[in-house]
N, CA, C and O of each residue as an XYZ file, in Angstrom:
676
protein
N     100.133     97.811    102.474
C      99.722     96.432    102.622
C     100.981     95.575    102.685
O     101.922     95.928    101.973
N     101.128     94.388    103.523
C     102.426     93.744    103.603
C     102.018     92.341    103.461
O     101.224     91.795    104.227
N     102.434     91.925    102.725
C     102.150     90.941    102.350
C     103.355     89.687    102.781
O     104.484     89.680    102.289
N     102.674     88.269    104.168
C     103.653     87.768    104.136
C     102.978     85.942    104.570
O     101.778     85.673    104.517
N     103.683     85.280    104.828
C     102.722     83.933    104.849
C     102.027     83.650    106.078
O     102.432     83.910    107.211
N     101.052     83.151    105.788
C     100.550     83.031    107.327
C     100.691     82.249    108.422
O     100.973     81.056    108.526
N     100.422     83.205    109.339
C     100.405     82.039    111.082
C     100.220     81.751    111.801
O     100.292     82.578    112.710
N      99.890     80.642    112.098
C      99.283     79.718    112.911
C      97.982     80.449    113.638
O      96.802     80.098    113.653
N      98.607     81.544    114.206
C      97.557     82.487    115.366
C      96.572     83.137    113.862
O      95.409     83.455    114.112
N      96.766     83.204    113.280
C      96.093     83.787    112.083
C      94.671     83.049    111.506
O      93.796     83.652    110.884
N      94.643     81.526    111.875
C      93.680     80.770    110.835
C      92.387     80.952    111.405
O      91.524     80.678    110.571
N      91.964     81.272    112.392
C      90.537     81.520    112.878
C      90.226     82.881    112.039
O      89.024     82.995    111.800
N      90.953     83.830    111.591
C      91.209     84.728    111.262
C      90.730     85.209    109.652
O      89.874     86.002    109.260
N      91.752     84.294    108.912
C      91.671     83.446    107.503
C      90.457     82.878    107.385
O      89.666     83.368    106.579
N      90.106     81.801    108.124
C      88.585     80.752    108.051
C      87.434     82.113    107.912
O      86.774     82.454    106.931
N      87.486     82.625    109.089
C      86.040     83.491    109.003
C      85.949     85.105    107.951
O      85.043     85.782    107.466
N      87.210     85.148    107.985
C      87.004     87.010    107.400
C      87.118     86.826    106.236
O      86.431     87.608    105.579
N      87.998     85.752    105.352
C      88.193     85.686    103.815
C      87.487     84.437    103.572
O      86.381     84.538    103.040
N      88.065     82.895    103.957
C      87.878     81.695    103.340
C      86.270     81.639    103.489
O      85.989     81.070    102.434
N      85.490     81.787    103.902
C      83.879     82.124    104.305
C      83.004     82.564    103.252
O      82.193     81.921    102.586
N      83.375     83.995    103.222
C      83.068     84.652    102.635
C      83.193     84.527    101.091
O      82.335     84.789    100.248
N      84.963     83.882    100.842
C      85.215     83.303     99.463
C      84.429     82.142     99.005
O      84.500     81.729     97.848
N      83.627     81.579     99.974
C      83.136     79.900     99.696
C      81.941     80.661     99.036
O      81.605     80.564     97.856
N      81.236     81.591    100.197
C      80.050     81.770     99.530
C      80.014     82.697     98.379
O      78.836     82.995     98.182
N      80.919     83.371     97.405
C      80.649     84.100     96.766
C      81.368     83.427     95.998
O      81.767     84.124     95.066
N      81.743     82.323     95.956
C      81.887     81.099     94.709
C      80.250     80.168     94.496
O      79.718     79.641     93.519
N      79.983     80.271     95.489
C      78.989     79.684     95.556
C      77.369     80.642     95.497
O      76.265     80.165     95.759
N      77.696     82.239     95.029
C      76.812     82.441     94.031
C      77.060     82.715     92.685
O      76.308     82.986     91.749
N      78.278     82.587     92.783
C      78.314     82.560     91.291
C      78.217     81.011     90.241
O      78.067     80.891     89.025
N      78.341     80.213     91.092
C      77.801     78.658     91.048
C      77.410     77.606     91.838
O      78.110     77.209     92.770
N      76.261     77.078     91.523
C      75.913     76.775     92.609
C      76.571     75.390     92.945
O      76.413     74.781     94.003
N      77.452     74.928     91.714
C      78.975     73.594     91.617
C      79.058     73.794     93.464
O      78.811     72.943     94.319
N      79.411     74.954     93.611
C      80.656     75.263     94.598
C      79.749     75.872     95.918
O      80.300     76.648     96.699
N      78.645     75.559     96.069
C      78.106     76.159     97.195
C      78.255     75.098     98.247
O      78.023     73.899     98.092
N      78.701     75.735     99.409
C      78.830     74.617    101.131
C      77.502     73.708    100.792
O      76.442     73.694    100.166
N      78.488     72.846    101.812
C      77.154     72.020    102.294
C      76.596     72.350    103.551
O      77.149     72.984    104.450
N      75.228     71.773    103.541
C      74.626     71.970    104.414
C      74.668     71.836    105.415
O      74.558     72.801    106.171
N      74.887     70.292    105.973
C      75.187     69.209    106.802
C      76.217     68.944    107.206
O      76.570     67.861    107.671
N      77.040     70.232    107.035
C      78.489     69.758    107.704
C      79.421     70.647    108.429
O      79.510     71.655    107.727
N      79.965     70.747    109.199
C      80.143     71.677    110.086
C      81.850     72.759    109.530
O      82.898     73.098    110.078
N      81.188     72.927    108.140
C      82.307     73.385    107.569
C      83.002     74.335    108.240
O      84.148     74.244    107.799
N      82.975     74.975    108.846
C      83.658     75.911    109.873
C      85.237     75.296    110.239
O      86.323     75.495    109.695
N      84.730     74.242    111.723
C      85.544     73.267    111.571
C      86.467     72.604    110.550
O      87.697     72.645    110.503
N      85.596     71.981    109.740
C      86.276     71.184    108.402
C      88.144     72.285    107.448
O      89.285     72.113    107.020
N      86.912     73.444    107.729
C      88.366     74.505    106.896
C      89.084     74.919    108.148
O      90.073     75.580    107.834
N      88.964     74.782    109.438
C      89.856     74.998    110.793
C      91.100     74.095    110.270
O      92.251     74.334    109.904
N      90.243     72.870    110.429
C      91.284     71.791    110.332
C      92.279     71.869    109.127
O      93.504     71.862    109.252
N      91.634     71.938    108.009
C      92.704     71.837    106.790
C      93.293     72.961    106.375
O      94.019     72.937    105.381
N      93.075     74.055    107.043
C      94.171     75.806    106.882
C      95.340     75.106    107.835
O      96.471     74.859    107.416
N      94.936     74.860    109.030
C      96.038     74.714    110.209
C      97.116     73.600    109.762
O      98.322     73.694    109.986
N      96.474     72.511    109.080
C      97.526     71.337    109.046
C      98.528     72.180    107.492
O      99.702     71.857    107.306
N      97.935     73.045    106.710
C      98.786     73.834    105.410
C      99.602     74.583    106.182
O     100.484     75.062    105.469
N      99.705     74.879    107.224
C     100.461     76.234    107.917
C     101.801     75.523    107.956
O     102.816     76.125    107.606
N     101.830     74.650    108.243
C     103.578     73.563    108.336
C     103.453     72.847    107.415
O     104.292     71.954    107.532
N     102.509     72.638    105.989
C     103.044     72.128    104.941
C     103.972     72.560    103.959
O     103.889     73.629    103.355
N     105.284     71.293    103.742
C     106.319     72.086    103.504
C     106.233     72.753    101.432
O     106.753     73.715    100.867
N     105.213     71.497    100.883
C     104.881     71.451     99.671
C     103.600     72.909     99.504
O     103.467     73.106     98.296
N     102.817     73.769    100.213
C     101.874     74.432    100.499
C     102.252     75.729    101.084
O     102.845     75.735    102.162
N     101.970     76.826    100.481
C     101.928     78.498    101.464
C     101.104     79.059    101.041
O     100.917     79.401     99.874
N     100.307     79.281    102.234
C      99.266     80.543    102.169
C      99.626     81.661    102.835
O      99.824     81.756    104.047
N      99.739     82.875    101.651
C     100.157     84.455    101.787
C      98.782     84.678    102.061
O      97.739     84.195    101.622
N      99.155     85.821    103.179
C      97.993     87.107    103.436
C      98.564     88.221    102.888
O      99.708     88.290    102.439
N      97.812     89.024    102.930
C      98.048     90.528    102.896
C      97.151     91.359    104.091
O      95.946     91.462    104.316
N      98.246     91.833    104.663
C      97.514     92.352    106.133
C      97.648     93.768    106.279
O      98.776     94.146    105.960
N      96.792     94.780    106.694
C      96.553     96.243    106.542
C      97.461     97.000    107.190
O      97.149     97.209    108.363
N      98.516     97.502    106.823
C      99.843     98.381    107.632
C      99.582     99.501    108.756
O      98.637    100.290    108.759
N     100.170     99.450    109.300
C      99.803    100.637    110.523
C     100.220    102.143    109.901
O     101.391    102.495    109.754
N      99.024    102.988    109.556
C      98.793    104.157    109.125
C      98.007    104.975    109.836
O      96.793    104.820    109.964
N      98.951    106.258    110.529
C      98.676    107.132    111.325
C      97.567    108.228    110.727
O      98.186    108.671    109.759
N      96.808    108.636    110.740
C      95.782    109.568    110.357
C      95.481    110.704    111.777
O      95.747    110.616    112.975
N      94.660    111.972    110.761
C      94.526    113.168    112.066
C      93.875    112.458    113.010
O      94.082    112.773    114.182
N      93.061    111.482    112.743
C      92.122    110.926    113.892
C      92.361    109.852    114.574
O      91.525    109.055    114.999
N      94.383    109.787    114.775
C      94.555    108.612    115.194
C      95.301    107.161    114.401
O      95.512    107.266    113.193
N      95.609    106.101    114.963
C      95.883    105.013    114.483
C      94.623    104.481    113.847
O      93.434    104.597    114.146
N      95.416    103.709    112.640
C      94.117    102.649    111.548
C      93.698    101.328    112.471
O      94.197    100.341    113.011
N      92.512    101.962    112.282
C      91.714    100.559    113.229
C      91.755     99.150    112.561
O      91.568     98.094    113.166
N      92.065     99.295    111.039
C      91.878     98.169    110.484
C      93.418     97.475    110.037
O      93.613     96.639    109.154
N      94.570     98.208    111.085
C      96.064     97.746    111.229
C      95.794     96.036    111.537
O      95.151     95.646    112.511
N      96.336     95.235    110.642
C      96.767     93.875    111.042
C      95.150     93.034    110.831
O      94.794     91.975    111.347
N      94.678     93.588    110.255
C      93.491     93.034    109.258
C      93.958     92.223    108.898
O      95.122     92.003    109.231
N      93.231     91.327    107.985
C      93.670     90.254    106.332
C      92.474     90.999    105.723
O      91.312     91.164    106.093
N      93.115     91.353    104.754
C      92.849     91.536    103.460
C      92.620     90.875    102.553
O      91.741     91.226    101.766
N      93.243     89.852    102.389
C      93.456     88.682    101.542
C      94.150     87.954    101.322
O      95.314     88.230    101.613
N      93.888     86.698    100.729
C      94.345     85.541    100.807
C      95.203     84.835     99.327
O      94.830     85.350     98.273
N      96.177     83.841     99.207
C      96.366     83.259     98.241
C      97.162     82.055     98.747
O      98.199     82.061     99.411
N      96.407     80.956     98.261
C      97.274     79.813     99.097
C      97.431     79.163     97.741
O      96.450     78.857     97.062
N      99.039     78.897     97.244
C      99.772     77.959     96.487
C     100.582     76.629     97.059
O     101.179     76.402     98.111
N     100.317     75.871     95.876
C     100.633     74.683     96.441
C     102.253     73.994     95.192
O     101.691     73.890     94.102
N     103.137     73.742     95.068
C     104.436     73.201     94.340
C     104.059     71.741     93.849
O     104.587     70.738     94.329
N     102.967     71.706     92.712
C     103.060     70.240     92.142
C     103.974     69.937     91.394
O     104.349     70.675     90.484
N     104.582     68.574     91.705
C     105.446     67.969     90.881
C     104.415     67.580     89.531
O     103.233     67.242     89.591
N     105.395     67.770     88.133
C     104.937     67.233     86.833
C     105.017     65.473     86.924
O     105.875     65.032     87.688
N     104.115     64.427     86.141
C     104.434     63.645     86.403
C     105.702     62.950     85.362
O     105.536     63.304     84.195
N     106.744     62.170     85.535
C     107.922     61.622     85.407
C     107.634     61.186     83.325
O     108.588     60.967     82.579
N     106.089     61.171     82.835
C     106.228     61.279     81.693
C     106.611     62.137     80.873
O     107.114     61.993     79.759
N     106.216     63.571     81.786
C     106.275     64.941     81.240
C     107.379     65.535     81.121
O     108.060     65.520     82.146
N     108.041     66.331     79.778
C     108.852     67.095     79.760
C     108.997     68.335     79.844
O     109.481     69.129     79.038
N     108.212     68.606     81.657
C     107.964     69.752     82.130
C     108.303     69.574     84.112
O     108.309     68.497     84.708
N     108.498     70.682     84.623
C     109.132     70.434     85.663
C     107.871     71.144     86.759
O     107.057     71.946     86.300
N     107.853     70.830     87.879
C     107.003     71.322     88.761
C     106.226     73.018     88.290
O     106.680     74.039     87.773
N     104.933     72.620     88.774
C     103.966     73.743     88.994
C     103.587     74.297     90.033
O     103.193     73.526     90.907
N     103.547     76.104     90.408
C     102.801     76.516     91.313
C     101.336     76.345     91.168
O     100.773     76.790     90.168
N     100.938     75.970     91.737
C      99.486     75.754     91.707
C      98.706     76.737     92.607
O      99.010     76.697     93.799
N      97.784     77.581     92.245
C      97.160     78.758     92.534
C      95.710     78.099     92.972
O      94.805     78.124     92.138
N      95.475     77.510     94.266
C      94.934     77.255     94.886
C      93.479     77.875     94.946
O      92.429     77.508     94.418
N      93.756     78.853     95.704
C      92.770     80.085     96.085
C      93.357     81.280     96.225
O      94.544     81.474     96.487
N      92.330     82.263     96.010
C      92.966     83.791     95.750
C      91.655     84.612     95.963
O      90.670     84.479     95.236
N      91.715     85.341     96.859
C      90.643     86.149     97.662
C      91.153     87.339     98.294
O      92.001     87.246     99.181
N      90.591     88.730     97.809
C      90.481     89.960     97.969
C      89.279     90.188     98.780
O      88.224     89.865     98.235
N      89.175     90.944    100.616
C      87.806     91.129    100.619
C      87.368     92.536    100.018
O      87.987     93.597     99.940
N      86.354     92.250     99.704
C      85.885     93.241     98.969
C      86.160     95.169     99.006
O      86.079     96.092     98.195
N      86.514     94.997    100.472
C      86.902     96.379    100.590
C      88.173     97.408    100.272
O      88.410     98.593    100.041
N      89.054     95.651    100.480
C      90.231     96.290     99.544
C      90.627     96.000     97.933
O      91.691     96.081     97.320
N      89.297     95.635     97.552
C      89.488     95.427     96.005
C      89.705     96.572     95.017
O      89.137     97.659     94.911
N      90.470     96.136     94.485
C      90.695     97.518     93.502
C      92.036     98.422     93.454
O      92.287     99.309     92.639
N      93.048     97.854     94.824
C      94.369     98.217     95.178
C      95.272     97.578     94.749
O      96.422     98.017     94.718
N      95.016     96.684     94.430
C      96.197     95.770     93.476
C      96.636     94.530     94.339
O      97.554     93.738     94.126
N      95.540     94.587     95.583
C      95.681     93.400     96.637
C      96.138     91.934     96.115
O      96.972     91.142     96.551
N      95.208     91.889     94.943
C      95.178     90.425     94.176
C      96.660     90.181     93.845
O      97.290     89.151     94.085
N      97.320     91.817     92.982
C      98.260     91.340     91.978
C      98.979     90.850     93.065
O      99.156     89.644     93.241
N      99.588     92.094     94.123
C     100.794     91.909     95.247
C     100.344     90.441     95.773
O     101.343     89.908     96.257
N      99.448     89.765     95.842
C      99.404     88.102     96.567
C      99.983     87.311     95.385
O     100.884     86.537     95.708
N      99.589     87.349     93.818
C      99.569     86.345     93.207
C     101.475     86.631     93.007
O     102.296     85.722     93.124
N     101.853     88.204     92.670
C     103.453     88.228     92.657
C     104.101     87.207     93.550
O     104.863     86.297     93.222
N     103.604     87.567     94.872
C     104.202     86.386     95.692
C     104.404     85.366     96.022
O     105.147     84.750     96.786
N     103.289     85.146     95.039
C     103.069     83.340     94.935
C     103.622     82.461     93.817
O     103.777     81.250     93.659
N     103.858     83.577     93.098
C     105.042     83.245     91.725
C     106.526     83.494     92.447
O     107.304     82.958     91.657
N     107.099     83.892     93.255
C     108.330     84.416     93.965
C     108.338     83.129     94.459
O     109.197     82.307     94.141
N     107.416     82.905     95.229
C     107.301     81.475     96.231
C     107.818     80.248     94.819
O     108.828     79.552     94.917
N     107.020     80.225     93.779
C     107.228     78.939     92.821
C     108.896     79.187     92.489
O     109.706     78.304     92.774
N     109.147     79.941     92.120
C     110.409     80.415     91.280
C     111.172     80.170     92.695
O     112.023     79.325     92.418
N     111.261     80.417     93.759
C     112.286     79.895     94.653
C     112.336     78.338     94.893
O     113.301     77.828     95.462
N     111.055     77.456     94.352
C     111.115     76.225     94.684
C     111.934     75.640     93.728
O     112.579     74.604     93.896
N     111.885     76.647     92.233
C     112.230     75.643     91.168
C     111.320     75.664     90.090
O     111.742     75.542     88.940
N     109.776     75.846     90.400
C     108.712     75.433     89.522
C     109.296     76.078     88.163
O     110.239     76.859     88.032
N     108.408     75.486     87.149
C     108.489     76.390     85.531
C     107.318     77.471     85.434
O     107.375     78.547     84.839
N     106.182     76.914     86.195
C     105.324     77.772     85.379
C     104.110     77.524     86.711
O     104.009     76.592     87.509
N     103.303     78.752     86.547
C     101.800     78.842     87.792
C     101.033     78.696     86.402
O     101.143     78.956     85.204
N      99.836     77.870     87.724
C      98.819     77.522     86.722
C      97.142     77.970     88.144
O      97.162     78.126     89.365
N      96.255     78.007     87.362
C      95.081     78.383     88.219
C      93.938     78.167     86.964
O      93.928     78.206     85.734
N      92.823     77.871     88.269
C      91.894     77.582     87.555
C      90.771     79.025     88.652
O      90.978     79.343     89.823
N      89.370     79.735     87.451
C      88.895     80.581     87.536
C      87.546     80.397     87.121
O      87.436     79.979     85.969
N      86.396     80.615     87.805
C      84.864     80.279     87.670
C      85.088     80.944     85.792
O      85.921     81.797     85.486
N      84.466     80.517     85.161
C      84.409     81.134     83.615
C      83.526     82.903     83.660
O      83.730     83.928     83.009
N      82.693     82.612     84.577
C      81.707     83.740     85.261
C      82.163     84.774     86.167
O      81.463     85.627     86.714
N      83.817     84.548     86.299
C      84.566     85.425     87.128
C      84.966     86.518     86.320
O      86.155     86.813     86.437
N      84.250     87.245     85.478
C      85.263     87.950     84.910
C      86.352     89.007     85.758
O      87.377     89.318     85.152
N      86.137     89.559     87.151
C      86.894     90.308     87.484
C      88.402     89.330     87.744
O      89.588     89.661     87.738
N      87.785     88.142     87.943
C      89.246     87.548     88.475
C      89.919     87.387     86.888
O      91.094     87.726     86.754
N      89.263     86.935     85.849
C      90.005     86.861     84.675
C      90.476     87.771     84.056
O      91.248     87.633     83.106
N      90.078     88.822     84.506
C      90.483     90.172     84.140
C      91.969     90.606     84.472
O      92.850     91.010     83.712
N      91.978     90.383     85.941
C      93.173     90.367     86.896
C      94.419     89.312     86.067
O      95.503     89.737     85.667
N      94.011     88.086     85.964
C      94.983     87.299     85.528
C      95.024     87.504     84.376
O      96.214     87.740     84.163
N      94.446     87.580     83.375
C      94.687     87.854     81.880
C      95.845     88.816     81.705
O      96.912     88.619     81.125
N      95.214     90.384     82.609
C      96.417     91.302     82.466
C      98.037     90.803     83.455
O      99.128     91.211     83.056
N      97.958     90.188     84.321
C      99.203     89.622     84.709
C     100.500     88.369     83.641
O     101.589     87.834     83.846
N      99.371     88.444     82.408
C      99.676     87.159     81.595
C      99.327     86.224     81.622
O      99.817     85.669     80.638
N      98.661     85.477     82.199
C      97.727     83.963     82.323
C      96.782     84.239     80.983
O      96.044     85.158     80.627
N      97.286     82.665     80.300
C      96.601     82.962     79.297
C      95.896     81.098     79.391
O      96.176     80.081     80.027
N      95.013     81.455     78.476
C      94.116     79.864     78.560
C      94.697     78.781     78.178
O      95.132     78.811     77.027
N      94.904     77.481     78.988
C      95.386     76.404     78.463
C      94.621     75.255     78.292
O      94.677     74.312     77.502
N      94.170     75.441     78.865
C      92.999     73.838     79.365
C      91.251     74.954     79.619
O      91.023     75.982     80.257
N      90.410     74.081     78.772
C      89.224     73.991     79.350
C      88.479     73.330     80.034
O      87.976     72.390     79.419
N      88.047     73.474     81.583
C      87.597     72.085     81.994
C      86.254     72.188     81.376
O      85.840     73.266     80.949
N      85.464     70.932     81.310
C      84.015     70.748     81.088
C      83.524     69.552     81.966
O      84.049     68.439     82.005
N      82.368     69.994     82.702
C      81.441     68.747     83.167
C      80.309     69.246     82.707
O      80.034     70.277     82.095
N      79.385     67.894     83.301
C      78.084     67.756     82.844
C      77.597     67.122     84.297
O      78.350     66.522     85.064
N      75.985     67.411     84.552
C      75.607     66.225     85.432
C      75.338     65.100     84.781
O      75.500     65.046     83.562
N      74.784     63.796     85.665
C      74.751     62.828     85.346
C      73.702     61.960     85.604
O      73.739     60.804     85.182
């Protein structure tokens, strides 16, 4: 698996095979986070992957399937995505006596390559990415109902800092 940032020719790619698929399986595990109906989200995530591809504050890593020769030939699933992790470099604000954060955006394994360490090799890289900007520290937020993803980050070291809570209204 090679894991490297993505491009440009890639986001139709990204939108339908991972970011899709990631919406809706956030969105059974809550229904907070399920699409809307009425809106031509397709489009909507066209637009806002493509304008991140040249953001200089923003990188979204893939992990794409290596070319592996077998008796029966070349891997059909060479130059796949596998998965996704798009971090973003927030600045702390000027009260804080703390210095910029990677911010762990989104992070999506498709399901077929789960279980290879797809997740860890994206999120490594997305800490490589912070630590070359400068940041101190990655931070991410995780459905509470995720346990496989908390599982993943717990054992990488992410440990709990903040609880969010809402309510409706």
């Amino acid at each position: 698996m090679q894991i490297r940032p993505l491009r440009a020719d890639e986001v139709d790619a990204l939108v339908d095979d991972l970011w899709l698929p990631f919406a809706e399986e956030m969105g059974d595990i809550d229904d907070y986070d399920a699409l809307a109906e009425d809106a031509d989200v397709r489009a909507e995530a066209l637009d806002y992957r493509t304008e991140q591809v040249d953001a200089e504050d923003t990188r979204t890593f893939v992990a794409v399937a290596a070319a592996e020769e077998s008796d029966s030939g070349p891997n059909p699933d060479e130059g796949s995505l596998a998965g996704y992790v798009t971090v973003v470099d927030s600045e702390s604000p000027p009260v804080f006596a703390r210095g910029s954060v990677a911010k762990v955006k989104d992070l999506y394994v498709a399901p077929a390559a789960r279980g290879e360490g797809v997740g860890t090799e994206l999120l490594e890289r997305a800490h490589e990415w912070g630590r070359d900007r400068g940041c101190e520290r990655t931070a991410l937020s995780v459905h509470a109902d995720n346990d496989a993803a908390r599982s993943c980050y717990e054992s990488m070291g992410y440990e709990t800092r903040y609880l969010k809570l809402d309510r409706p209204l």
